[in-house]
ZADONU-66238 format. One line per field, with one value per residue: residue in three letters; z, x negated, y negated of N, C-alpha, C, O, CB in turn. Coordinates in pm, whole numbers, plus 50000, padded with zeros to 5 digits. Glycine has a CB too. Layout:
N
res = ALA/...
nz = Z/...
nx = X/...
ny = Y/...
caz = Z/...
cax = X/...
cay = Y/...
cz = Z/...
cx = X/...
cy = Y/...
oz = Z/...
ox = X/...
oy = Y/...
cbz = Z/...
cbx = X/...
cby = Y/...
***
This chain:
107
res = UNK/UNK/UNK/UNK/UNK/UNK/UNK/UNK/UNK/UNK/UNK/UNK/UNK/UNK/UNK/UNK/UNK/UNK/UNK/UNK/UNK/UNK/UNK/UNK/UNK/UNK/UNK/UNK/UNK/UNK/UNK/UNK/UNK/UNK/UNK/UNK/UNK/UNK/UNK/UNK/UNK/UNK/UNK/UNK/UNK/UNK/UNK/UNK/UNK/UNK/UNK/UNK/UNK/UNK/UNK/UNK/UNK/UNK/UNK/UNK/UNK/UNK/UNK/UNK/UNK/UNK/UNK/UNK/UNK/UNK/UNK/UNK/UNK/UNK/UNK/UNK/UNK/UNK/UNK/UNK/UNK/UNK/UNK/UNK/UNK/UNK/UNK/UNK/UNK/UNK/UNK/UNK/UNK/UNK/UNK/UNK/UNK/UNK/UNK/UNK/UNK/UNK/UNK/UNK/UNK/UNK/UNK
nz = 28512/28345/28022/27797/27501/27373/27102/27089/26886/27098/27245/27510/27728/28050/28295/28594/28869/29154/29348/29434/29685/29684/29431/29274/28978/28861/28839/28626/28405/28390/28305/28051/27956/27897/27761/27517/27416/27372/27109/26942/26679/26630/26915/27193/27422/27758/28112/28467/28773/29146/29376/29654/29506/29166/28919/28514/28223/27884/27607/27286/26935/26745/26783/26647/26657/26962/26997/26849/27012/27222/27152/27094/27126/27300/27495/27528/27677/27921/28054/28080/28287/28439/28537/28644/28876/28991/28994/29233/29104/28845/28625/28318/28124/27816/27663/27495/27405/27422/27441/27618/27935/28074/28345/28420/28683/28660/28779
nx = 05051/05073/04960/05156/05223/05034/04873/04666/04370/04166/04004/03869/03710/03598/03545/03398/03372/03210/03244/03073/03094/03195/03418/03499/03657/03662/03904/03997/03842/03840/04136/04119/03934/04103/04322/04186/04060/04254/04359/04185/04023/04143/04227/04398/04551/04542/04434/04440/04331/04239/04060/03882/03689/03698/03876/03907/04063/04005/04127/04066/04092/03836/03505/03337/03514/03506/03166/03225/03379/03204/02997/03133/03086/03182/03283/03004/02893/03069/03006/02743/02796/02949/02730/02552/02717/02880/02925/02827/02728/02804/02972/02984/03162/03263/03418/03573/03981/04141/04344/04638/04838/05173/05349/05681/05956/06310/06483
ny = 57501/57788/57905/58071/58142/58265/58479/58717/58823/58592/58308/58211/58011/57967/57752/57702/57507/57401/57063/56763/56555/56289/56159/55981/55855/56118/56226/56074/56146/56378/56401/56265/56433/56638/56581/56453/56748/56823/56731/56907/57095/57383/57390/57598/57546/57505/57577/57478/57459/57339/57317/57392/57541/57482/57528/57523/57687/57686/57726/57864/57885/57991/58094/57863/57656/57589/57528/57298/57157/57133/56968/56754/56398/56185/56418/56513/56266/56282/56563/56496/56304/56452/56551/56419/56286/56372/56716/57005/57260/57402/57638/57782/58060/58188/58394/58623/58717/59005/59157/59079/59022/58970/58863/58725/58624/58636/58365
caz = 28412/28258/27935/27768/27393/27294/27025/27032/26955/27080/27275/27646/27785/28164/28384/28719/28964/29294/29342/29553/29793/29619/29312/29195/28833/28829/28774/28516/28291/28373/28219/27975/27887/27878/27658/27417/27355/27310/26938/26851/26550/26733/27090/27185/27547/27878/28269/28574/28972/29162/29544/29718/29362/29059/28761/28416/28152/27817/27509/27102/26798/26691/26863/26563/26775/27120/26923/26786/27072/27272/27036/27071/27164/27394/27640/27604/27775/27995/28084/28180/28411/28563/28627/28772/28989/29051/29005/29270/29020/28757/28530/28215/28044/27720/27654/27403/27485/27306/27503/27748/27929/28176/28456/28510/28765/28586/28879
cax = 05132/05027/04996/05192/05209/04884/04852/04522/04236/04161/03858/03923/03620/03616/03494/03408/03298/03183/03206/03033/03230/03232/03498/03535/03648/03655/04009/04048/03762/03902/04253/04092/03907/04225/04379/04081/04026/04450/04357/04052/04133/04126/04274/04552/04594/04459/04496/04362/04328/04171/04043/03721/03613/03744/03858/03956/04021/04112/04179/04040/04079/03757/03344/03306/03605/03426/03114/03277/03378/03099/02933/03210/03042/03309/03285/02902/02892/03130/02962/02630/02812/02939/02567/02479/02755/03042/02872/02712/02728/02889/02893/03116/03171/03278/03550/03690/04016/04192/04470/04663/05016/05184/05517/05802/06054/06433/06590
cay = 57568/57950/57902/58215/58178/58287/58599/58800/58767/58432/58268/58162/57891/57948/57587/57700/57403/57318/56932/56666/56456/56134/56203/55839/55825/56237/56269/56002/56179/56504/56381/56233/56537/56730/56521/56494/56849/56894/56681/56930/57147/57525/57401/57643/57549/57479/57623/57414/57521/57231/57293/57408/57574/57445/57638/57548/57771/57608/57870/57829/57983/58090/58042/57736/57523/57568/57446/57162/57083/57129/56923/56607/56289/56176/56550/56514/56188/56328/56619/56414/56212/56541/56678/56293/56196/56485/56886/57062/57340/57447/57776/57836/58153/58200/58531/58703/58789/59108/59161/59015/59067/58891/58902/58669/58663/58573/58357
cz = 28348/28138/27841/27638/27312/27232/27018/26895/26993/27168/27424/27702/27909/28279/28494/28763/29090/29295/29490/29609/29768/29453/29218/29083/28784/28679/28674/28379/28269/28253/28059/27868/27835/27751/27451/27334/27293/27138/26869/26747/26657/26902/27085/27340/27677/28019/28341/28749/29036/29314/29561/29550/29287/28965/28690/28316/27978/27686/27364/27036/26783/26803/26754/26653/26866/27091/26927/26889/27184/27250/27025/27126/27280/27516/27613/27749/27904/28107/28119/28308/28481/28650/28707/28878/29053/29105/29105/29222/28936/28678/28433/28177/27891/27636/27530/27408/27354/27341/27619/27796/28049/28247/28447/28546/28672/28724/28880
cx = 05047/05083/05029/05233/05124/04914/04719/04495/04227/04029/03907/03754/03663/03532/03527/03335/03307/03188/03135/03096/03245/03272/03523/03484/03647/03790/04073/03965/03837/04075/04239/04029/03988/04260/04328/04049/04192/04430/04227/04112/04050/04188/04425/04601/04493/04509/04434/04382/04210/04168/03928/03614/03750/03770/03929/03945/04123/04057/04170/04046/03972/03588/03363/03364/03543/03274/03118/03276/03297/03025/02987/03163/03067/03305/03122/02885/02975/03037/02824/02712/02839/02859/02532/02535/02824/02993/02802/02614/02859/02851/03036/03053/03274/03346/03557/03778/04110/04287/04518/04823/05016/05341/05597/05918/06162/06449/06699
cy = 57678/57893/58041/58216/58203/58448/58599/58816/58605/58392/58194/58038/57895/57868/57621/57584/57400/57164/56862/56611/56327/56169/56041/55879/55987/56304/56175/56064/56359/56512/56319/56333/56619/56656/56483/56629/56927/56823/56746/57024/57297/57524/57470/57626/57516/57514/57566/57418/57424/57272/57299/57428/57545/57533/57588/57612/57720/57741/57791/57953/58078/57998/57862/57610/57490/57480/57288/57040/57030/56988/56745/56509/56241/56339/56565/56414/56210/56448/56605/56356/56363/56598/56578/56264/56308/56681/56864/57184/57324/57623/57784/57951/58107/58346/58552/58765/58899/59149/59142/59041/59024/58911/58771/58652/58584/58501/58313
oz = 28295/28126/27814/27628/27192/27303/26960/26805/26924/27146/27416/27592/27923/28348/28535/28700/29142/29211/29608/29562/29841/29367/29103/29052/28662/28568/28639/28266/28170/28166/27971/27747/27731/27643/27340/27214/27221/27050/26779/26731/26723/26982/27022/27376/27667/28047/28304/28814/28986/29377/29498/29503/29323/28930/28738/28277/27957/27694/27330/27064/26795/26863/26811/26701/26878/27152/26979/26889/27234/27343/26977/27240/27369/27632/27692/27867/28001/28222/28188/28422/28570/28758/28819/28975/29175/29208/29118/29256/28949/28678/28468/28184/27879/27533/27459/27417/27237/27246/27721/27717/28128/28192/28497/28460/28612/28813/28981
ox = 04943/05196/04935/05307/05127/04971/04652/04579/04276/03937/03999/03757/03769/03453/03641/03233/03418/03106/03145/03209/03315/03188/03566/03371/03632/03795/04190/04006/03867/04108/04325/04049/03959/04212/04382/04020/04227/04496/04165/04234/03946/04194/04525/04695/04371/04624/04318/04470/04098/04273/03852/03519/03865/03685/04042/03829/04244/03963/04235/04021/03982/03579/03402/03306/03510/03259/03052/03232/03309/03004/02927/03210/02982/03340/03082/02871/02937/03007/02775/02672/02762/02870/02487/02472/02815/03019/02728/02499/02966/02750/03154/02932/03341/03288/03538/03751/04134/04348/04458/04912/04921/05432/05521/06005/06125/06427/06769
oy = 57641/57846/58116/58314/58172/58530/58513/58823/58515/58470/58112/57983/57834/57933/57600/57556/57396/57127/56897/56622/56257/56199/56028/55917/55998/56357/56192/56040/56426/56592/56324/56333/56678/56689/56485/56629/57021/56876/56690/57032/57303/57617/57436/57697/57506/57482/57581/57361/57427/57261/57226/57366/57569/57615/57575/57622/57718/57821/57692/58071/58201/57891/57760/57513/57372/57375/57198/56925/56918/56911/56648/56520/56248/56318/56651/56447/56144/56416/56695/56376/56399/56657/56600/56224/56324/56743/56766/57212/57264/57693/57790/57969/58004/58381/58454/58885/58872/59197/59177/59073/59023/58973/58688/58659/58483/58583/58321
cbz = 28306/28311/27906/27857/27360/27427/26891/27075/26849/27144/27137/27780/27721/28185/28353/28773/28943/29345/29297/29542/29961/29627/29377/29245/28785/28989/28866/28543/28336/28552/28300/28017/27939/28006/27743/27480/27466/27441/26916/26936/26297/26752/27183/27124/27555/27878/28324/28536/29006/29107/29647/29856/29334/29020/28750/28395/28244/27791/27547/27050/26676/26460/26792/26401/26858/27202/26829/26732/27080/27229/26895/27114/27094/27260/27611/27508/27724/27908/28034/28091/28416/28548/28513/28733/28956/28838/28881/29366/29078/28651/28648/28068/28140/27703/27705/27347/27619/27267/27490/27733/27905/28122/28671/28516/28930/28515/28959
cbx = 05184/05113/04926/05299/05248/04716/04917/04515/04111/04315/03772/03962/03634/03630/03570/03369/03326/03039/03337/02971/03203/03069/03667/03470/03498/03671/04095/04025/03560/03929/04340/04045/03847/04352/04389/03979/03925/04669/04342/03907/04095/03944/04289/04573/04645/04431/04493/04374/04254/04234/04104/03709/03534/03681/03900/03967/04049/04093/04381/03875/04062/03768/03126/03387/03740/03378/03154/03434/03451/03037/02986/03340/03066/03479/03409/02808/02917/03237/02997/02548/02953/02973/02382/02463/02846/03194/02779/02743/02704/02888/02844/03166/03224/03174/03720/03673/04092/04121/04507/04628/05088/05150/05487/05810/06035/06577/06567
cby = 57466/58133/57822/58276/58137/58280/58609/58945/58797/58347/58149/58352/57742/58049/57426/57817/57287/57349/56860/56584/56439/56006/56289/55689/55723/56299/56307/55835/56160/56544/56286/56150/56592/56736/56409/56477/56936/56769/56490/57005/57101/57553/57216/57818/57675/57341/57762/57284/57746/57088/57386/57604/57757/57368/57799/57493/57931/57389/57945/57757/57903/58091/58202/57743/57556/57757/57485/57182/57098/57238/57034/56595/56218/56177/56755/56490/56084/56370/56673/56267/56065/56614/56748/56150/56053/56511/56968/57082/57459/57318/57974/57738/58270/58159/58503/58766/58700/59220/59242/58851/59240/58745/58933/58609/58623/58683/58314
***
């Protein structure tokens, strides 16, 4: 799902991954993560593309939120297990986005 009610300025967090070939327990932390950062105070959304490379791109208010959440107890421990059992890499960025515009088809 594109998430398309976002008003500029806002803060985008982009989660590229490679993974290893043994995923056990990936996609239960991954949903779990999702779900976690939908109750942080600044989360305005989230986008996810799952194949060879990974990408999520989840969308905050302001740098402090990303922080915060950075910072959450619960997506550290998370984000160890990803470097021990699941990443072959990873790389986030961190955006600012200032304007954005988007297409869709009526059918």
């Amino acid at each position: 799902m594109i998430v398309d009610h976002l008003k500029p300025p806002y803060y985008a967090v982009i989660f590229t991954t490679v993974t290893q070939d043994n995923l056990v327990g990936y996609a239960q932390t991954a949903k779990r993560m999702e779900d976690l950062a939908k109750q942080q105070k600044g989360f305005l959304g989230i986008e996810s593309s799952r194949s060879e490379l990974g990408i999520t791109v989840s969308y905050w208010q302001t740098l402090e939120d990303i922080v915060t959440w950075k910072n959450n107890v619960e997506h550290t421990q998370a984000r160890n297990l990803g470097r021990e059992k699941w990443y072959r890499k990873y790389q986030l960025r961190i955006c600012k986005v200032e304007r954005e515009y988007g297409f869709e088809r009526n059918l």
